[in-house]
C-alpha positions in Angstrom: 0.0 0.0 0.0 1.3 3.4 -0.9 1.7 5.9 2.1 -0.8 8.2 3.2 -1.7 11.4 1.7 -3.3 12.7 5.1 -2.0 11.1 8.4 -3.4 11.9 12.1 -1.3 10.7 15.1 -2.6 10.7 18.7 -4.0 14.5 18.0 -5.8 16.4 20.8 -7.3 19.3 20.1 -8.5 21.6 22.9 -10.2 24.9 24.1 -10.9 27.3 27.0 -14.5 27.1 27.8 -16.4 30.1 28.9 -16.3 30.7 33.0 -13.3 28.0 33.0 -12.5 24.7 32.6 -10.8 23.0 29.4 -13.0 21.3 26.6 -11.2 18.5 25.1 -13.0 18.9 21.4 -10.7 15.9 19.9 -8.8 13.0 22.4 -6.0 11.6 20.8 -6.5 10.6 17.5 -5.2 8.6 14.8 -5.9 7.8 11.4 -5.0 8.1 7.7 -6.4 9.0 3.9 -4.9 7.6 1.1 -4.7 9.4 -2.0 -7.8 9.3 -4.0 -10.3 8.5 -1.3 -12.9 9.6 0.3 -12.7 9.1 4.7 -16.7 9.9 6.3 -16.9 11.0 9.5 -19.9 10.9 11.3 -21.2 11.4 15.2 -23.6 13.8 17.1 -23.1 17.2 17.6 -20.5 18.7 19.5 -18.6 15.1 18.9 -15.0 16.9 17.7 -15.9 16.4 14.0 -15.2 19.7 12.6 -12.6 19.9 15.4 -10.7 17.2 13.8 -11.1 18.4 10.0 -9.8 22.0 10.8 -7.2 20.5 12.6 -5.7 18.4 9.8 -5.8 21.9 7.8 -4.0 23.5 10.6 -6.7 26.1 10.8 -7.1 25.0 14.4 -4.0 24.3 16.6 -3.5 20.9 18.1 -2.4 20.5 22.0 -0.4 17.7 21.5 -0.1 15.3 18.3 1.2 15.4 14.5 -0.6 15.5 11.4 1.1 14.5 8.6 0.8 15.6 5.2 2.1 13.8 2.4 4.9 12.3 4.7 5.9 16.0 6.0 5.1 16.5 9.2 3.1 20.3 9.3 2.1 20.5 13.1 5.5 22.7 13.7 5.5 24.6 10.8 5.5 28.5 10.5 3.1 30.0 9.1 5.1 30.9 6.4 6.3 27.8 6.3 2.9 26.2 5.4 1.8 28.6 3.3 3.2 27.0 0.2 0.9 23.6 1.6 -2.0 25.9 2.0 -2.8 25.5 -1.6 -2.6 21.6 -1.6 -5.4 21.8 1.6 -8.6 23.3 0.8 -12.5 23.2 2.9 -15.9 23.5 1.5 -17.6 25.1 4.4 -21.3 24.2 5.7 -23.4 27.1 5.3 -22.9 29.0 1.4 -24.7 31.6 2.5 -22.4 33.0 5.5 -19.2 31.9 3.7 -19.2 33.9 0.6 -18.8 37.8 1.1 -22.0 39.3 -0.2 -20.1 42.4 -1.1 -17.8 40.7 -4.0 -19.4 39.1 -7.6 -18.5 35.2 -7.7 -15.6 36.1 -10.4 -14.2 38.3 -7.5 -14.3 35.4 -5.0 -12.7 32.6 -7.1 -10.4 35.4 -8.5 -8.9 36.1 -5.1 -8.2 32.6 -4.1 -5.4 32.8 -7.0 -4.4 36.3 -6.4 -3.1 35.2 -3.0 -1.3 32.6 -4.8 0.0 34.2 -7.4 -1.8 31.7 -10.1 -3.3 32.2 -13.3 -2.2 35.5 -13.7 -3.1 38.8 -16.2 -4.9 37.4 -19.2 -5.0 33.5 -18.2 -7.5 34.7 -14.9 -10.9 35.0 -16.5 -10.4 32.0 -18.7 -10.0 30.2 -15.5 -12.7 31.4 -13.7 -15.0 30.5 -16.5 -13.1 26.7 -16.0 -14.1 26.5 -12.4 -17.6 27.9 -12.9 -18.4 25.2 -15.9 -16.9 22.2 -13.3 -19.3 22.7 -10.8 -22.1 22.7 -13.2 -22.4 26.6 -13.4 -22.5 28.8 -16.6 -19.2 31.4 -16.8 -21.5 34.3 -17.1 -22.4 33.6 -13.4 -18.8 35.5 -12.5 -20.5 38.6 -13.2 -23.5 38.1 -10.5 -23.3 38.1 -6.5 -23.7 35.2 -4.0 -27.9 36.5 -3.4 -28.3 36.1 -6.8 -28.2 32.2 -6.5 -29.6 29.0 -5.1 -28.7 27.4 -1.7 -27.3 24.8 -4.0 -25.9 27.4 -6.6 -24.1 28.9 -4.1 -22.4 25.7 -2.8 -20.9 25.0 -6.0 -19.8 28.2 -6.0 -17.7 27.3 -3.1 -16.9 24.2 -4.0 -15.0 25.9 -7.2 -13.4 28.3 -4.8 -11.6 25.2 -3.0 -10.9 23.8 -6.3 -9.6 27.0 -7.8 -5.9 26.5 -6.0 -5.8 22.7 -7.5 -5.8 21.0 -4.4 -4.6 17.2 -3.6 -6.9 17.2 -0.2 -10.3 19.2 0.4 -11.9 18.8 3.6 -15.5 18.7 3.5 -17.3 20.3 6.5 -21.0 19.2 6.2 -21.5 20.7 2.7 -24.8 19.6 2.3 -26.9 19.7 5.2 -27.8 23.2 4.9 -29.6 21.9 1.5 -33.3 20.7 -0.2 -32.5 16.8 0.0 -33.0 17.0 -4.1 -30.1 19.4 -4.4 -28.1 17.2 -2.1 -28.3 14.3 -4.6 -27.0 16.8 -7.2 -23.9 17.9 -4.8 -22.9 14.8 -3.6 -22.8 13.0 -7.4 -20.8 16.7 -8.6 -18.3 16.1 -5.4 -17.7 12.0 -6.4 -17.2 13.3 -10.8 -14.8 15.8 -9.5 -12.9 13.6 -7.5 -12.5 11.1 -10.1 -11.6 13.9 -12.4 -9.0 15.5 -10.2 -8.0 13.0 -8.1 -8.9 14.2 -5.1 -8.9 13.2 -1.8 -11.6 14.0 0.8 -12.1 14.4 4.5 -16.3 14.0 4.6 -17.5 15.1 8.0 -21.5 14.5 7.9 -24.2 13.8 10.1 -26.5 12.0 7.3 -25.7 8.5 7.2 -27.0 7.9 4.4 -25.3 10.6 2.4 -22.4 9.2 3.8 -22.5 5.9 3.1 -22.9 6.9 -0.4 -20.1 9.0 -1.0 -17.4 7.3 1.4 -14.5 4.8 0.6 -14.6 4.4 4.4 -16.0 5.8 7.5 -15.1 6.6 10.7 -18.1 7.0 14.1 -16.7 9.8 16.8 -17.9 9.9 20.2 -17.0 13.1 22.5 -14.1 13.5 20.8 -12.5 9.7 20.2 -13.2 7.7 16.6 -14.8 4.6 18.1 -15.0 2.5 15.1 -13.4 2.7 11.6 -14.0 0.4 8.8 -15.1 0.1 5.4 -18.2 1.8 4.1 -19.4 -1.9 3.7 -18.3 -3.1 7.1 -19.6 -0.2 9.0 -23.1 -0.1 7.4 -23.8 -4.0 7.8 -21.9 -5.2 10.2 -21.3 -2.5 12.5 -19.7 -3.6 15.9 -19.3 -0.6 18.2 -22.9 -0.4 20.5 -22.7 3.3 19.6 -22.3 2.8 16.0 -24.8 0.2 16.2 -27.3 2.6 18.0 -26.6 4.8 15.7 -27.8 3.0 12.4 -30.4 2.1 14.2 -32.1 5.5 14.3 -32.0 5.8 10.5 -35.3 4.5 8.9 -35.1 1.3 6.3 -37.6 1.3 3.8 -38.6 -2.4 2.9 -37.8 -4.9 1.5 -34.9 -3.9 3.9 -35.3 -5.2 7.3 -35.4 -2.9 9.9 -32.3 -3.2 12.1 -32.7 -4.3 15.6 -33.0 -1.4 18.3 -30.5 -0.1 20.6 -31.6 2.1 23.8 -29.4 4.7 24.9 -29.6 5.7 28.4 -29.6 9.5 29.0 -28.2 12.2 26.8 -24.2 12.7 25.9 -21.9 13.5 28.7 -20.5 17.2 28.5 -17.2 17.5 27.3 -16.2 19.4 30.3 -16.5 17.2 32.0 -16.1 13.5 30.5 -16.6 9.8 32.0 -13.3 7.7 33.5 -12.8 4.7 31.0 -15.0 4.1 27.7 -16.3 7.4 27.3 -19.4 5.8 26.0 -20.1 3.5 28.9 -22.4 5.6 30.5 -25.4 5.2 27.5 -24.2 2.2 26.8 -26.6 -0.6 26.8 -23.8 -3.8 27.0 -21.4 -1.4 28.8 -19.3 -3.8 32.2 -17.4 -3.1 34.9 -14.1 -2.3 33.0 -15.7 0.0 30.6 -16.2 2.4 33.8 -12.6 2.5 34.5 -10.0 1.2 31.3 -10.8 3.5 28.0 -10.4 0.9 25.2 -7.8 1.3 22.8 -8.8 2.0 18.8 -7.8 -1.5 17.4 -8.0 -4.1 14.7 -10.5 -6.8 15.6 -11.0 -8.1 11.8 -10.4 -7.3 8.1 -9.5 -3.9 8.1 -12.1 -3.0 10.7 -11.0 -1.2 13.8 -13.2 -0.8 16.5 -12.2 0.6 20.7 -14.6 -1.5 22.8 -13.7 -3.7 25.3 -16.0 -6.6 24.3 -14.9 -6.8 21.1 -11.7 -8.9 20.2 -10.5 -9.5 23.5 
């Protein structure tokens, strides 16, 4: 297997909550993306899943960790130092609306993406616009108009061409459709998988929709308070989950038949708070399986099968 394009290893991310106290958003985490694929990550609100992506972009500092981007390691670098990286790492934000500047016509917004960075200069800029704008499905006369002069969905491919416009290896993908009509959703998820295939792109997919994930991900990976839990194939994780809190999880989503419906699983209570979290498995308080060691030894992220990594105790020894 070729190395990683995207590597994660033991990161923490962390804040100052309001009135005091320290909110460990992301606990030690570890993981990789290989080049051309697409990594979901999925898990309430509030889990550390935006946390994590911004993190891996180093538009969010890590406490303690390394992230690793094609084999160099970035968490120590200057910010001049990254800068020439900052092209190669791009994000697709969640809401269109708030992340384009009213104020500026779309040819203005993609145009400044490659003014910072010095490409596509003089008389080779507007051709380029017009490139981006016809990749995401939008016609290059659409440079002249501003951001309330579109769609929900408009708008989104709008910023999906601004990520692209830098010709990144890595895009990170913060809940770019959950702001949208479930119609247009179907449009920007099939758009995101022909552009990766075109550009050979790799993606972070952090989502909340399972089934939109499961659609658009080479793999997944399920975070609780701020640890991945389970990670596994797209495959493994939607039919043979093995983490109770992925399992609970798929649970809630509806099956239409002939799909059976998958067996329940209760959770007790509501998510710990973050300032706060439980000794051991951090999910052992909801959970309905949860023994005696989950209260006090945190299991360890580990292989228990093909491929399929899972951190609970009563699961592969």
């Amino acid at each position: 297997m070729t190395a990683p394009l995207v590597e994660a290893q033991d990161l923490t991310v962390e804040y100052r909550a309001e009135g005091g106290g320290t909110v460990k958003a992301v606990g030690g985490v570890s993981f990789s993306i290989q080049r051309g694929e697409t990594l979901g990550l999925v898990g309430e609100s509030g889990c550390g899943k935006s946390s994590l992506g911004r993190a891996l972009l180093r538009l969010e500092p890590a406490k303690s960790g390394r992230v690793l981007f094609d084999g160099q390691d970035i968490s120590a670098l200057s910010q001049s130092a990254l800068r020439p990286l900052r092209r190669r790492m791009q994000l697709v934000f969640q809401d269109p609306v708030a992340s384009l500047n009213p104020r500026m016509t779309v040819g203005a917004i993609l145009s400044e993406a490659l003014t910072i960075h010095g490409l596509f200069e003089g008389p080779a800029r507007g051709p380029r616009v017009a490139e981006l704008l016809e990749q995401v499905g939008l016609r290059p006369d659409a440079a002249n108009r501003h951001p309330h002069e579109f769609s929900g969905g408009q708008r989104q491919r709008v910023g999906i061409a601004r990520a692209l416009a830098v010709q990144p290896d890595f895009v990170v993908l913060d809940e770019p459709v959950s702001a949208l009509d479930v119609s247009i959703q179907a449009q920007i998820i099939n758009l995101l998988m022909e552009l990766q295939h075109a550009l050979s792109l790799t993606f972070l997919f952090i989502a909340h929709d399972l089934s939109v994930v499961r659609h658009l991900s080479h793999r997944v990976g399920v975070m609780y308070l701020g640890h991945v839990v389970e990670l596994a194939s797209a495959a493994q994780i939607f039919e043979a989950p093995l983490h109770p809190y992925t399992q609970a999880l798929l649970a809630s989503v509806p099956r239409l038949p002939p799909a059976p419906p998958r067996p329940r699983t209760a959770l007790k209570g509501d998510p710990p708070s973050p300032l706060q979290p439980p000794a051991g498995c951090p999910f052992h308080p909801r959970c309905p399986v949860a023994v005696e060691r989950c209260q006090t030894q945190r299991p360890l992220l580990r292989v228990v099968g093909e491929g399929q990594c899972v951190a609970c105790h009563l699961q592969g020894g």
